[in-house]
TIMI-2910 file (N, C-alpha, C, CB; in pm, 1 decimal, decimal comma, always signed):
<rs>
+----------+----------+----------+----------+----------+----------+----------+----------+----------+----------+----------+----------+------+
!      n_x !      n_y !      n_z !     ca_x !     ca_y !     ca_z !      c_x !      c_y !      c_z !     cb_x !     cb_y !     cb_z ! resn !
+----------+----------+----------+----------+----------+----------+----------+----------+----------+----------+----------+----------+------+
!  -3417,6 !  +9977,5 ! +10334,7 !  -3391,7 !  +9848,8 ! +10394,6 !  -3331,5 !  +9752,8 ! +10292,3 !  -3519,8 !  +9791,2 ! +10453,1 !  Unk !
!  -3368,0 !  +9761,8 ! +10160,9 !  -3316,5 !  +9704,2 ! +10096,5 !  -3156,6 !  +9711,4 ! +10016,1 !  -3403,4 !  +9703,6 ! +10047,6 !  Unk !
!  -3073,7 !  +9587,4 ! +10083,5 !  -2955,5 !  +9577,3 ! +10031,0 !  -2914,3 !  +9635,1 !  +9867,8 !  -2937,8 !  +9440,3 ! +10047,3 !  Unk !
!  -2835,4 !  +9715,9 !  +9844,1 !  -2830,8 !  +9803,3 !  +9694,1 !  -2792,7 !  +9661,5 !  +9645,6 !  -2700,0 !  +9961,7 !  +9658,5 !  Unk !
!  -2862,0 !  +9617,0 !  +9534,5 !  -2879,9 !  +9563,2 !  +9419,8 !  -3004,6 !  +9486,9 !  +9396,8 !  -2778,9 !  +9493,0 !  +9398,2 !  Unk !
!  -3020,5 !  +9446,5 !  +9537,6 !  -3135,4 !  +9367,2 !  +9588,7 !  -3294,6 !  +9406,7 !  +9547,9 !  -3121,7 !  +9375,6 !  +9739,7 !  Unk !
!  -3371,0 !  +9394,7 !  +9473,0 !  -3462,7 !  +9453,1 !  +9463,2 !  -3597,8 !  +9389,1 !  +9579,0 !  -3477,5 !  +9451,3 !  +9314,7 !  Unk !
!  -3695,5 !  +9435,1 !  +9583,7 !  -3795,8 !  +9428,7 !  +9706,7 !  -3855,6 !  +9299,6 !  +9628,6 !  -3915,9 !  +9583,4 !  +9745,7 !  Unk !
!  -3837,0 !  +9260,0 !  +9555,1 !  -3935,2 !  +9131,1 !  +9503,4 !  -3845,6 !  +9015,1 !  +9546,5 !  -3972,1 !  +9123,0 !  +9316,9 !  Unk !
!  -3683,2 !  +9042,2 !  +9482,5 !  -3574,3 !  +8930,2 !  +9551,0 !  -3542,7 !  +8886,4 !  +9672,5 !  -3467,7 !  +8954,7 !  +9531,4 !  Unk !
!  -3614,8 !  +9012,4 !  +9786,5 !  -3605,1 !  +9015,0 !  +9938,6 !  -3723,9 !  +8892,4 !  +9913,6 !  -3643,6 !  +9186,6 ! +10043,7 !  Unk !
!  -3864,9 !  +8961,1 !  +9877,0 !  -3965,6 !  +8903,7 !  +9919,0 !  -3954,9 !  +8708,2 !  +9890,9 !  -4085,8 !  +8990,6 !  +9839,7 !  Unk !
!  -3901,8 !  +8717,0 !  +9782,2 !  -3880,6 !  +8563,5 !  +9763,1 !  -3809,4 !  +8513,0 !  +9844,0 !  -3829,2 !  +8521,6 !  +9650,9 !  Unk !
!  -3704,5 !  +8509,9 !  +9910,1 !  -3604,6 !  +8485,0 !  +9925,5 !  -3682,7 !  +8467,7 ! +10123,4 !  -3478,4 !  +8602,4 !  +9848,8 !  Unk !
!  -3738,6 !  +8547,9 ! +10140,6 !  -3861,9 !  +8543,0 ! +10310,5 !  -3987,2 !  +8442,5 ! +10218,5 !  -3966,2 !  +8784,4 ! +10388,1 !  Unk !
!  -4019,8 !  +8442,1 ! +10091,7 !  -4165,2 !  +8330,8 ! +10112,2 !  -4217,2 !  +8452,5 ! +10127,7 !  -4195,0 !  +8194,9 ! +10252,4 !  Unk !
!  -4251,0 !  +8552,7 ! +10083,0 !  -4373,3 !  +8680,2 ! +10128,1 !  -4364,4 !  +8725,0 !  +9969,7 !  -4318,2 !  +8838,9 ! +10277,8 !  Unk !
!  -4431,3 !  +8868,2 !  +9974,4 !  -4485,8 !  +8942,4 !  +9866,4 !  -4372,8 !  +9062,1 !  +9861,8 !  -4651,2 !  +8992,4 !  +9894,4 !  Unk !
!  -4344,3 !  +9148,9 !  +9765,0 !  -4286,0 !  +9242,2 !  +9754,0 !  -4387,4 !  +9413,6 !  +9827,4 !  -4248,9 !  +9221,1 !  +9594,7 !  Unk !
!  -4543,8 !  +9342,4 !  +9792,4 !  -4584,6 !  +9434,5 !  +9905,2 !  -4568,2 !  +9424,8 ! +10027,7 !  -4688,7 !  +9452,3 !  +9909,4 !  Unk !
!  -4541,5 !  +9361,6 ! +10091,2 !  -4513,3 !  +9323,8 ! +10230,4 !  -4404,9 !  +9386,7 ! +10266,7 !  -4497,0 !  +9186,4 ! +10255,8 !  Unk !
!  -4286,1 !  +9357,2 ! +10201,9 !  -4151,7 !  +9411,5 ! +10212,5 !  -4189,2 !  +9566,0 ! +10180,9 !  -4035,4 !  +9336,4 ! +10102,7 !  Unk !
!  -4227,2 !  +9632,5 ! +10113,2 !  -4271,1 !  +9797,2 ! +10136,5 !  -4349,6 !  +9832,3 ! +10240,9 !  -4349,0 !  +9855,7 ! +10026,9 !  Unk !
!  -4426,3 !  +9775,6 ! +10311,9 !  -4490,0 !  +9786,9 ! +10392,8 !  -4404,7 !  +9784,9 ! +10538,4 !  -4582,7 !  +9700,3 ! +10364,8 !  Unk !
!  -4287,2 !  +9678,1 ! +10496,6 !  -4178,7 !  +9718,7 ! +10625,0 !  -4100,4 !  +9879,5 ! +10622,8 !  -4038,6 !  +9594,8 ! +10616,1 !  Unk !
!  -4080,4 !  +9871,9 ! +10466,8 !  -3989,8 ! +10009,3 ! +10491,8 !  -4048,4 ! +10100,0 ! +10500,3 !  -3900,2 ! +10051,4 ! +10406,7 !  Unk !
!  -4220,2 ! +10110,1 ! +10475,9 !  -4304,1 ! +10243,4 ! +10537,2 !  -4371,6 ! +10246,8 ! +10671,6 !  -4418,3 ! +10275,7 ! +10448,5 !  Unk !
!  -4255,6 ! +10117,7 ! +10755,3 !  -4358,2 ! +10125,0 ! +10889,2 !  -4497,2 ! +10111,3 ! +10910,7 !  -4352,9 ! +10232,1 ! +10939,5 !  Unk !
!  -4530,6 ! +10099,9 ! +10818,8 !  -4694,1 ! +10061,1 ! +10809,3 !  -4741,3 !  +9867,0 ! +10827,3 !  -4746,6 ! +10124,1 ! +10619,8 !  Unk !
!  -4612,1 !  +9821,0 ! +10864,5 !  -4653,0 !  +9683,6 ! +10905,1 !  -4511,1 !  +9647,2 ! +11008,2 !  -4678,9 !  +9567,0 ! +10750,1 !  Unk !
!  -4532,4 !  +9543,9 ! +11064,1 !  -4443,3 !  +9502,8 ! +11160,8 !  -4373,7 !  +9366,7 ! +11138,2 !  -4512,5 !  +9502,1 ! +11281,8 !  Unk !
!  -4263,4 !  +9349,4 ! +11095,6 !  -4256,6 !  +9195,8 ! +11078,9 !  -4225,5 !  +9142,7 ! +11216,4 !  -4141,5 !  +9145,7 ! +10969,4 !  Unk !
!  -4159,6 !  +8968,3 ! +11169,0 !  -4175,1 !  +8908,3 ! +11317,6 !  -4040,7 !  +8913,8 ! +11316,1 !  -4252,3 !  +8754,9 ! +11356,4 !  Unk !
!  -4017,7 !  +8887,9 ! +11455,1 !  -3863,4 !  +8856,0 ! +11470,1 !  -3779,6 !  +8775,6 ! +11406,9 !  -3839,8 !  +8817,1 ! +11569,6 !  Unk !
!  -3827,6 !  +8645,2 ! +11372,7 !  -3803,0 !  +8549,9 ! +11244,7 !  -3744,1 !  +8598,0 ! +11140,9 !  -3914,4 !  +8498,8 ! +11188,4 !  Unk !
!  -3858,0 !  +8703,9 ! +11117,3 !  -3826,8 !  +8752,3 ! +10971,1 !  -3718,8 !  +8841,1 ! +10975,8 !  -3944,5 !  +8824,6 ! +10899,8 !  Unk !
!  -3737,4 !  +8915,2 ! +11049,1 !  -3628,7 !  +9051,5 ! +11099,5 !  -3524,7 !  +8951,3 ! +11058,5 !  -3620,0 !  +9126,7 ! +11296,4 !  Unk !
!  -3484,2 !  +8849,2 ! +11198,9 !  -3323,4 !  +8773,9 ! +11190,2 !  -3281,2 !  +8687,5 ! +11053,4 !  -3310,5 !  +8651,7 ! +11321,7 !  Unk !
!  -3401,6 !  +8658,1 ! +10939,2 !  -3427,2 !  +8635,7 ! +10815,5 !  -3352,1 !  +8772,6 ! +10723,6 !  -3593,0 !  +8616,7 ! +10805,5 !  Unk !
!  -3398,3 !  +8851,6 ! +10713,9 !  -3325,9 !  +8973,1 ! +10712,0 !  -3210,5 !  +9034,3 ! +10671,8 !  -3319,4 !  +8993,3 ! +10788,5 !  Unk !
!  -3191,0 !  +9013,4 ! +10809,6 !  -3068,3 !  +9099,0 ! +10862,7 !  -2914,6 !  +8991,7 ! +10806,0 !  -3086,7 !  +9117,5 ! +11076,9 !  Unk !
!  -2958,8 !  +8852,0 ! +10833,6 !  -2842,7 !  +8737,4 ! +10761,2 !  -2853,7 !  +8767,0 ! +10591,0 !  -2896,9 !  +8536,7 ! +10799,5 !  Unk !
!  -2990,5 !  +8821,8 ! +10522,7 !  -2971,5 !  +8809,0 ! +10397,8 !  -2896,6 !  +8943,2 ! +10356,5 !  -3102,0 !  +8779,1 ! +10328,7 !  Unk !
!  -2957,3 !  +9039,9 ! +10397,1 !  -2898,5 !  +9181,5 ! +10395,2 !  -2745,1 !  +9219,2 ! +10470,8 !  -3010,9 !  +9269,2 ! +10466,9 !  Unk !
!  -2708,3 !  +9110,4 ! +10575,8 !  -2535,7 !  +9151,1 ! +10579,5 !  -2573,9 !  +9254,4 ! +10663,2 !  -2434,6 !  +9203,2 ! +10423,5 !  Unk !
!  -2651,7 !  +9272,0 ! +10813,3 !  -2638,2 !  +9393,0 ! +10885,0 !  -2663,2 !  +9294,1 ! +11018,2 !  -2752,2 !  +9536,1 ! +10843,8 !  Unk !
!  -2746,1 !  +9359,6 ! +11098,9 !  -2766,8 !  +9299,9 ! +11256,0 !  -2943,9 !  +9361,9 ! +11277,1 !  -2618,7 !  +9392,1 ! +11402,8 !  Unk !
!  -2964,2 !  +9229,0 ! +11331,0 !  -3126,9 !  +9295,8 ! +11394,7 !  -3156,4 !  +9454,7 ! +11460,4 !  -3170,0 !  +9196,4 ! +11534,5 !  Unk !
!  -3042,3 !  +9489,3 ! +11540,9 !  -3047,5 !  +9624,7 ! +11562,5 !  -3048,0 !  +9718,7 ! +11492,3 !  -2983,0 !  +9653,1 ! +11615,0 !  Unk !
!  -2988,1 !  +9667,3 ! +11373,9 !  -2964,4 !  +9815,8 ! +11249,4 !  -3109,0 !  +9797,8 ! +11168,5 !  -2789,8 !  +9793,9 ! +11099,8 !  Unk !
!  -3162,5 !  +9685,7 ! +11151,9 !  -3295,8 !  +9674,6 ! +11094,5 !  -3431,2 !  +9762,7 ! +11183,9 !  -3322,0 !  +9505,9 ! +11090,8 !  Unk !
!  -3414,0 !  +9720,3 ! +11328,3 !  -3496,9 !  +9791,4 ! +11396,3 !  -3470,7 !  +9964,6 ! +11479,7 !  -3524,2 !  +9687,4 ! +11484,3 !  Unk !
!  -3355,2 !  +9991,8 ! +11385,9 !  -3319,3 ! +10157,5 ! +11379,0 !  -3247,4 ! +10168,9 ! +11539,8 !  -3493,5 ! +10282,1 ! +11355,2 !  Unk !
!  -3144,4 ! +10040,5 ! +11650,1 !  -3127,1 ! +10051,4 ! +11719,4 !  -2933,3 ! +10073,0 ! +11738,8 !  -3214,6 !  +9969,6 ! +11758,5 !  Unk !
!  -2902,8 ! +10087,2 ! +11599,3 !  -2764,2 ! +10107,3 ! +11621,1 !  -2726,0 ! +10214,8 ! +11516,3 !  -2680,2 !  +9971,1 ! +11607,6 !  Unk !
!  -2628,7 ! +10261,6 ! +11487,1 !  -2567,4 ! +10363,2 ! +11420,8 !  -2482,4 ! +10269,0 ! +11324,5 !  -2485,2 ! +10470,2 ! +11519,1 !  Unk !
!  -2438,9 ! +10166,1 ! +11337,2 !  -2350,9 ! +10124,4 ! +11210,0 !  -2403,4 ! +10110,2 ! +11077,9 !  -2294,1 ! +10001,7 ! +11229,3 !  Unk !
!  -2547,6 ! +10122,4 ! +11066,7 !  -2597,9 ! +10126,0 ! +10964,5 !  -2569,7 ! +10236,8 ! +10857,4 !  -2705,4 ! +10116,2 ! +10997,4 !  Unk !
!  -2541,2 ! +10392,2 ! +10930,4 !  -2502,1 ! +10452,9 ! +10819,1 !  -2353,7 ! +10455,3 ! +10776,8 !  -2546,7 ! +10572,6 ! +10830,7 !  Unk !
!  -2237,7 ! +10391,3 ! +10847,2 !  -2109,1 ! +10384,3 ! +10754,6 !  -2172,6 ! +10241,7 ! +10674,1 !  -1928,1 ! +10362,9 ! +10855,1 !  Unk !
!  -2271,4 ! +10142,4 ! +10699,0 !  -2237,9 ! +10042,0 ! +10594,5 !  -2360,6 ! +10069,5 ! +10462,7 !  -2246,4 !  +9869,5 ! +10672,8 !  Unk !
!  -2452,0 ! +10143,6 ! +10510,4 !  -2490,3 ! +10218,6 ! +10379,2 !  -2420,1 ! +10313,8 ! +10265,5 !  -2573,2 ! +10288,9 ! +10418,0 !  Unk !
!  -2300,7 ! +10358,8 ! +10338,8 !  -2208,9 ! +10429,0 ! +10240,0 !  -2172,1 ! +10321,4 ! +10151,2 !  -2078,3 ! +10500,8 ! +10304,5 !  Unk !
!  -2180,1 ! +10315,9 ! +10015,4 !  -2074,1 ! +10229,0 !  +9949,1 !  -1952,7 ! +10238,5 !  +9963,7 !  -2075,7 ! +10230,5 !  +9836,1 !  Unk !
!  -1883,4 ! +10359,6 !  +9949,5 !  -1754,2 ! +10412,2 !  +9913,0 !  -1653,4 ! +10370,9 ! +10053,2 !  -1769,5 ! +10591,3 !  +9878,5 !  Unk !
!  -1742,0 ! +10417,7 ! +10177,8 !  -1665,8 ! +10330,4 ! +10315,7 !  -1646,4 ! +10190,3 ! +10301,3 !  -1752,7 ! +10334,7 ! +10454,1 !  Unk !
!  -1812,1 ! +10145,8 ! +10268,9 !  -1763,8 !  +9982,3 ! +10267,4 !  -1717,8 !  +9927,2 ! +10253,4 !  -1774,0 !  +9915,6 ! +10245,9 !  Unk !
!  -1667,3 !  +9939,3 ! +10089,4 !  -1598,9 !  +9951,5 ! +10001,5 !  -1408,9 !  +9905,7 ! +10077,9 !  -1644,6 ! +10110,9 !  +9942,0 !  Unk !
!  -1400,1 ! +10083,8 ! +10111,6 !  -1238,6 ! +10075,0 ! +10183,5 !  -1252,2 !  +9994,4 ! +10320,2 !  -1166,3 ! +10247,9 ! +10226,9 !  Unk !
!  -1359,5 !  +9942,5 ! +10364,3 !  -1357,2 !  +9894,0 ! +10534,0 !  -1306,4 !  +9732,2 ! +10448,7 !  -1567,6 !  +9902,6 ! +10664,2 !  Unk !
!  -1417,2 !  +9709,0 ! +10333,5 !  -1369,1 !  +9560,7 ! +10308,1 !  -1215,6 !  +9533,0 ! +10232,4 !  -1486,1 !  +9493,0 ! +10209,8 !  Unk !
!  -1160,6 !  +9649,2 ! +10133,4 !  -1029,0 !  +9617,5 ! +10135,6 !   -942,5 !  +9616,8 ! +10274,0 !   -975,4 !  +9705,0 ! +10046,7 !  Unk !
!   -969,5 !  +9661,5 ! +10333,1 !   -859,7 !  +9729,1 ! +10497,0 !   -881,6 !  +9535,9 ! +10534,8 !   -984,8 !  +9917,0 ! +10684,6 !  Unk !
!  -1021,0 !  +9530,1 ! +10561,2 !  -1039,5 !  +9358,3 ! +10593,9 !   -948,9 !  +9237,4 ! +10520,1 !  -1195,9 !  +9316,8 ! +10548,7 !  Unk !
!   -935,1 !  +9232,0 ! +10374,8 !   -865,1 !  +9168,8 ! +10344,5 !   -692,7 !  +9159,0 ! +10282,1 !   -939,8 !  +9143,3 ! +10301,5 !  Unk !
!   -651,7 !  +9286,3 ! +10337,0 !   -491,0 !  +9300,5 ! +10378,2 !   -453,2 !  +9176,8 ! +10503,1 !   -460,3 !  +9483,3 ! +10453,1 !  Unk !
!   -332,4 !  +9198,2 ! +10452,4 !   -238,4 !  +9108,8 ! +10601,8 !   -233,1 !  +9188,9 ! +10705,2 !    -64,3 !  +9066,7 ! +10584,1 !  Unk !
!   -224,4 !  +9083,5 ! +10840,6 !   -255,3 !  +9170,3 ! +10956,7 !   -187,8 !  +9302,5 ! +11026,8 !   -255,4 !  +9089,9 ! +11042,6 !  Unk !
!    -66,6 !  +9321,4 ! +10967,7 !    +22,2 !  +9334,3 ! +11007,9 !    -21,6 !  +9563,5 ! +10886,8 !   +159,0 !  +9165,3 ! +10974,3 !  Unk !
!    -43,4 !  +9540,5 ! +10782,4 !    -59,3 !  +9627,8 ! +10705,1 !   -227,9 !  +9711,5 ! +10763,7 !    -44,7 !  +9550,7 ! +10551,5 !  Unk !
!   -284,6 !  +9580,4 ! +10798,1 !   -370,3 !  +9665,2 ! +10864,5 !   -389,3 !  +9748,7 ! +11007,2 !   -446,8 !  +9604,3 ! +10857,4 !  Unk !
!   -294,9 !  +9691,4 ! +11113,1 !   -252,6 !  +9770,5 ! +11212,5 !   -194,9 !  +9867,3 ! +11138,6 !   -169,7 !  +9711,5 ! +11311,8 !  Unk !
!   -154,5 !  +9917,3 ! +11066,3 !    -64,0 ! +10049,4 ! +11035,9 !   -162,7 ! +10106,6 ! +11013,3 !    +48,1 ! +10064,0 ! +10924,6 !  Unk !
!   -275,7 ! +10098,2 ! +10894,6 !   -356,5 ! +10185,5 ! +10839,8 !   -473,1 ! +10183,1 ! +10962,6 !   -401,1 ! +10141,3 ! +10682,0 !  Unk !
!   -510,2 ! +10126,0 ! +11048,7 !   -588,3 ! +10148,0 ! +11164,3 !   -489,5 ! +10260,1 ! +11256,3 !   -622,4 !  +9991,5 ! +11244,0 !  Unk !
!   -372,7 ! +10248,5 ! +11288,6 !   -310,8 ! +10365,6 ! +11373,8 !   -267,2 ! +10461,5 ! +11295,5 !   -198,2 ! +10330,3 ! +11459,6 !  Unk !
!   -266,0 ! +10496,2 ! +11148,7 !   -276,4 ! +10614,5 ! +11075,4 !   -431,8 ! +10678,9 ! +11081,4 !   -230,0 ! +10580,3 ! +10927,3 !  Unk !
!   -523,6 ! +10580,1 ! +11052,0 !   -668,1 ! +10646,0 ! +11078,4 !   -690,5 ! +10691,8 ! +11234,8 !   -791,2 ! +10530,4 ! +11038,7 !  Unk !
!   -674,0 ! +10674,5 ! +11344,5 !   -685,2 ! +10708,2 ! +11471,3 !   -605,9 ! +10810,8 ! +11487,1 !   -661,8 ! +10612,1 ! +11557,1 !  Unk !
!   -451,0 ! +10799,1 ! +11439,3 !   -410,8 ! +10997,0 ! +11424,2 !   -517,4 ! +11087,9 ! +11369,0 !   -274,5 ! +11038,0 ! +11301,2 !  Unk !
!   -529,3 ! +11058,7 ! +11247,2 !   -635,4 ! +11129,7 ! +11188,5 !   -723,0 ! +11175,0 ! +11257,2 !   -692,2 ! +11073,2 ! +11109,8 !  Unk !
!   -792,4 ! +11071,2 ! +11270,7 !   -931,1 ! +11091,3 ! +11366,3 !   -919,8 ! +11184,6 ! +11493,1 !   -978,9 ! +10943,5 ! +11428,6 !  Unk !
!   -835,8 ! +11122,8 ! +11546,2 !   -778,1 ! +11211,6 ! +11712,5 !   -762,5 ! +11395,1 ! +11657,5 !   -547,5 ! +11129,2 ! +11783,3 !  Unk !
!   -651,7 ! +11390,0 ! +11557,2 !   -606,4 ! +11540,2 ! +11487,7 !   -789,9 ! +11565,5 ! +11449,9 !   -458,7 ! +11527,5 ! +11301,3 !  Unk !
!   -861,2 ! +11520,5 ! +11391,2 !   -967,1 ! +11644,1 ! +11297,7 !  -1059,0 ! +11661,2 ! +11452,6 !  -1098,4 ! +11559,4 ! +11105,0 !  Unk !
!  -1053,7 ! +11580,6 ! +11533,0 !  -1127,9 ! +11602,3 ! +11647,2 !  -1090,3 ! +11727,1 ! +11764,5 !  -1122,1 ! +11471,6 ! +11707,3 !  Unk !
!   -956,3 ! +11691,3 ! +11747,9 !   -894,3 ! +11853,3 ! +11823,5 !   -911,5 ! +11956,1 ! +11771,5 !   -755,6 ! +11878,5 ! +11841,2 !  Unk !
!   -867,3 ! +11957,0 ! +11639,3 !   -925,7 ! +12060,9 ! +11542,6 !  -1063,2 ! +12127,3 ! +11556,8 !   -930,4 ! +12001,8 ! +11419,4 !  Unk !
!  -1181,2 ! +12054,6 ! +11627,4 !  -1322,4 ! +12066,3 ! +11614,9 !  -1316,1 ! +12138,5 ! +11688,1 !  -1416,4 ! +11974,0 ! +11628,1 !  Unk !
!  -1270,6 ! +12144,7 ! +11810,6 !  -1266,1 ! +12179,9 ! +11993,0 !  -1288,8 ! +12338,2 ! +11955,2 !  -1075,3 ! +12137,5 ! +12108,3 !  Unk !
+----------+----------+----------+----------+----------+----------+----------+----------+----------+----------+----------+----------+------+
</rs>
């Protein structure tokens, strides 16, 4: 749960709680509140759903190395990034036929 650099004591400060507390979220062995969750999820850069294991985008933004290329692709001009979005969708489309 914790953002890579972020350590569980910098979460905990940063909520007003303990760094045990914050382990206690990532072993499921406690429940936070919704507060805290949406506390969270704004400090950590994800969505309440990816905190409560209800979406899948969590594992491309746990990759560094995607993130990484998703946030250069983000700050190109618009125009460079339509190209490299309809070069990735060939791609994608081609390794998917390939699968069949």
């Amino acid at each position: 749960m914790v953002k890579e650099g972020l350590s569980q004591q910098e979460l905990a400060k940063t909520l007003k709680t303990s760094h045990s507390v914050i382990g206690r979220y990532e072993r499921d062995e406690m429940s936070p509140s919704i507060d805290a969750v949406k506390k969270m999820a704004a400090i950590l850069d994800t969505t309440v759903g990816h905190l409560l294991g209800e979406s899948n985008e969590g594992k491309t933004l746990k990759d560094t190395t995607m993130l990484k290329r998703l946030n250069d692709i983000s700050a190109l001009p618009d125009k460079d990034r339509e190209h490299i979005f309809y070069t990735i969708d060939g791609l994608i489309k081609s390794a998917k036929l390939q699968a069949l």
